[in-house]
Each structure stands twice: as C-alpha cells, then as structure tokens.
TORKOL-4160 file (C-alpha; in steps of 0.2 Angstrom, whole numbers, padded with zeros to 4 digits, m for minus):
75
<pt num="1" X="0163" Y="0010" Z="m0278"/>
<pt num="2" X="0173" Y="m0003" Z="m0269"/>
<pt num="3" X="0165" Y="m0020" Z="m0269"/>
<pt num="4" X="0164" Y="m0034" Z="m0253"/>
<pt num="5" X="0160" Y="m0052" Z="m0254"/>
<pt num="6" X="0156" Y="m0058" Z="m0236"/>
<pt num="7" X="0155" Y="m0076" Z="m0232"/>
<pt num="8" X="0140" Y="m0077" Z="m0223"/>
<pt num="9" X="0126" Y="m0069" Z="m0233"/>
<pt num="10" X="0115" Y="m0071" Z="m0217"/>
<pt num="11" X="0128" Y="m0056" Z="m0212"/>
<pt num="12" X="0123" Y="m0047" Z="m0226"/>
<pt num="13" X="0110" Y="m0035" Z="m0219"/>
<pt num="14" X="0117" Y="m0031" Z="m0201"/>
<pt num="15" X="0134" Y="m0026" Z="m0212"/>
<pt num="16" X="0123" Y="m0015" Z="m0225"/>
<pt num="17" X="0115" Y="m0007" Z="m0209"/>
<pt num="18" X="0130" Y="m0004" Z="m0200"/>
<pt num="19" X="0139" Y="0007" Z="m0215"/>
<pt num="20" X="0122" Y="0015" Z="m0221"/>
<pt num="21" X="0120" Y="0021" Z="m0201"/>
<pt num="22" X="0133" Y="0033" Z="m0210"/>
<pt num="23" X="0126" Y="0047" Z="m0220"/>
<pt num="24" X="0142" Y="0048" Z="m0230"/>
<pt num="25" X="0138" Y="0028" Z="m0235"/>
<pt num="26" X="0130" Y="0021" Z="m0246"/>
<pt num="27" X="0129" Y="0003" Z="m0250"/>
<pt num="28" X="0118" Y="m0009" Z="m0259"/>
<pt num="29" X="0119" Y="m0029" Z="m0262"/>
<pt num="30" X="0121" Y="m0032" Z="m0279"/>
<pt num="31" X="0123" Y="m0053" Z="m0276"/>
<pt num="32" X="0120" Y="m0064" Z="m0263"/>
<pt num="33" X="0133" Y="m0062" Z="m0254"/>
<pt num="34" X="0141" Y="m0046" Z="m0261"/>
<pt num="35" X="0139" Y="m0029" Z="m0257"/>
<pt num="36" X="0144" Y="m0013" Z="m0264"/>
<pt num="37" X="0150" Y="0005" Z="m0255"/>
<pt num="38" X="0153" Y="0022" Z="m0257"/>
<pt num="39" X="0159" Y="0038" Z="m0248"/>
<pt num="40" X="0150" Y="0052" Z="m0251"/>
<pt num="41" X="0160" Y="0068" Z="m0251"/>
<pt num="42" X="0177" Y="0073" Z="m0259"/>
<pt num="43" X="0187" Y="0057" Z="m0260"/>
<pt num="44" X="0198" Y="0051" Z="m0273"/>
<pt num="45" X="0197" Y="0036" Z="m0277"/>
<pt num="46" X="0212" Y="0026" Z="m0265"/>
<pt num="47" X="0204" Y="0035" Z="m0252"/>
<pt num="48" X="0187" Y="0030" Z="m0254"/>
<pt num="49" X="0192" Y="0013" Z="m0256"/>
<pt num="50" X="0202" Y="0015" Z="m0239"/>
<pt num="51" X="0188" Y="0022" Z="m0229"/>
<pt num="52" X="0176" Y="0010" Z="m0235"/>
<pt num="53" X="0187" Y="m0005" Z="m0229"/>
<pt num="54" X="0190" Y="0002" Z="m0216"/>
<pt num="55" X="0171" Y="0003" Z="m0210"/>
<pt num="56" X="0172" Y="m0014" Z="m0216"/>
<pt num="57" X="0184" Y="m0021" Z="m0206"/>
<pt num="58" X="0178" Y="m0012" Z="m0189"/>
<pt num="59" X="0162" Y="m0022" Z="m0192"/>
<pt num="60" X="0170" Y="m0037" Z="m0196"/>
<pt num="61" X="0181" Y="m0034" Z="m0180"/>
<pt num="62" X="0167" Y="m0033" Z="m0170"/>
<pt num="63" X="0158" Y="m0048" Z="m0174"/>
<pt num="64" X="0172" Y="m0057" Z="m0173"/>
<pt num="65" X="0173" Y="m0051" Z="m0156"/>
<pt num="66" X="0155" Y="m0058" Z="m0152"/>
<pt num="67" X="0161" Y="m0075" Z="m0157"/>
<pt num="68" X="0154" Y="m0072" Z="m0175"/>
<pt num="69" X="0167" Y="m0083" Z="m0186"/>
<pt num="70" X="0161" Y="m0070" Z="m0201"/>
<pt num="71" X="0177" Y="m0065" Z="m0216"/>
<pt num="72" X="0174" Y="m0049" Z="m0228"/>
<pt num="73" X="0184" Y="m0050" Z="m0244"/>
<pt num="74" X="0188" Y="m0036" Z="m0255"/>
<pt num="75" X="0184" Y="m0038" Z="m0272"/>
C-alpha cells in the first residue's frame, strides 16, 4: 500500500473519492491528514506505487488548476 499526507485534511474526502471512483482503488484515511492506496490487480509493487501517484498527482493537478493551493506528499 502506498501512503499520502496531504496538507489540507479539508481535502481529504474529495481526494478519497476521486481514487475510490476507480474500482481497481482502494483507499482509506488512516490519520488526519493521511491517506492510504492500493491497486487492485496484478501489480508489483514499483508499479503500484506508480499508478497510485499518479492518480494522486492528476487530482492534485486539478485542484491546483481551480486555484486550490493543495500539495500531496508521499510518504
């Protein structure tokens, strides 16, 4: 599982529902302002991590592009 920190945990739930919109995704916070993901399906484990940052960082592109100052950190 490949875990965020996001540093608006107001952001939180729109993130969660933008990856588990997915049915290959599932992801859960764990902490306030953390959030965990997994691919469903045959990745290894470089590749998951990949695709789940990737998701992440379309989302985080997006807001950004709404004027949302909003950064996602890998843990």
């Amino acid at each position: 599982m490949t875990t965020f920190r996001i540093s608006d945990p107001e952001l939180v739930p729109a993130l969660l529902e933008h990856l588990t919109s997915r049915r290959d995704v599932v992801a859960a916070r764990i902490d306030r302002d953390t959030i965990r993901v997994s691919i469903l399906g045959s990745y290894s484990g470089d590749a998951m991590d990949l695709t789940a940052d990737l998701l992440v960082r379309a989302w985080e592109a997006a807001q950004r592009a709404e004027g949302v100052d909003v950064r996602v950190e890998l843990e």
